[in-house]
N, C-alpha and C positions, 0 to 999 in steps of 0.2 A: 872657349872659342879657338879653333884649330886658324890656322895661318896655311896660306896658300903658297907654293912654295912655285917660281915662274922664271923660267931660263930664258935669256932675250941671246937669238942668234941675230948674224946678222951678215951682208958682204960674201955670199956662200961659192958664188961668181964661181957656180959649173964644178967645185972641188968635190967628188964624191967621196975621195981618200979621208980629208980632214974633215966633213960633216959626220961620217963614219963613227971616228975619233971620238969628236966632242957631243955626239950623241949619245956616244956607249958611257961617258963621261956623267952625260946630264941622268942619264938613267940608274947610275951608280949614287944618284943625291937624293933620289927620291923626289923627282923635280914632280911638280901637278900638272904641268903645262907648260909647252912652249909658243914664247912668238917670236915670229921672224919678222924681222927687222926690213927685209928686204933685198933686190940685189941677188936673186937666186940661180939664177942659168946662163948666165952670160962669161963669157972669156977662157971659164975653164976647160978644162980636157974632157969631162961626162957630166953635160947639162940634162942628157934623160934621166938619169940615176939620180941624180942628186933632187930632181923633181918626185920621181919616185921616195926617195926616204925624207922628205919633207911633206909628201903627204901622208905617207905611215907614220910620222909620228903626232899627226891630228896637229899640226902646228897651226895658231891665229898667224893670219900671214897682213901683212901691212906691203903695199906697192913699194918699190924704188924706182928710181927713172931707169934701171936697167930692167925692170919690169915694166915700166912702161912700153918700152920700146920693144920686146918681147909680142907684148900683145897688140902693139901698130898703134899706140897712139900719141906716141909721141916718134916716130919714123919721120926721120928731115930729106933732105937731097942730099945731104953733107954724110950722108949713115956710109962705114964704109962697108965695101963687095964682102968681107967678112961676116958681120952684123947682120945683115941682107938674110946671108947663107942660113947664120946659123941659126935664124929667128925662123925660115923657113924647115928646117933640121927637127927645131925642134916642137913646130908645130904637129908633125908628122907623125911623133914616138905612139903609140899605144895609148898612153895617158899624156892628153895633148895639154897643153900649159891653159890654152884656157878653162880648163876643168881647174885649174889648180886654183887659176886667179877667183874663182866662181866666189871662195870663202876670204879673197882679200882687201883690205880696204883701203882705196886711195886717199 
């Protein structure tokens, strides 16, 4: 009986540099699968890219409330002009986040 071998990312908050990184990382272990933890597009410098190599690598995706609030459902009065922006940014891209959220579970 072989063993599954499963990399948990997580907190990826928009960094395409360091998902890069620890992709190229989990690929060098022979990992079977990843799942993300959550937390994917928000704060950082390239929320499109980083949406992009999270769905290339077929990753099980699990919601975070920065994923929530991505896809408007957890959006308060209190959100600021920022979060507003970028949640609209990056609904926009090519590959629009709710294609991504399609495979994740709250």
């Amino acid at each position: 009986m072989s063993q599954t071998r499963i990399a948990l990312i997580s907190d990826l908050h928009g960094n395409a540099l360091a998902l890069k990184e620890v992709l190229a990382r989990i690929a060098n272990l022979g990992v079977d699968q990843i799942v993300c933890l959550g937390d994917v597009a928000t704060l950082g410098p390239d929320p499109e890219r980083v949406l992009e190599l999270v769905h290339e690598s077929n990753a099980i995706c699990i919601l975070g409330n920065h994923d929530e609030f991505m896809h408007g459902w957890s959006l308060t009065t209190h959100a600021s002009q920022y979060q507003a922006s970028l949640r609209e940014s990056v609904l926009q891209v090519d590959y629009p986040f709710a294609a991504f959220l399609a495979n994740a579970y709250a």
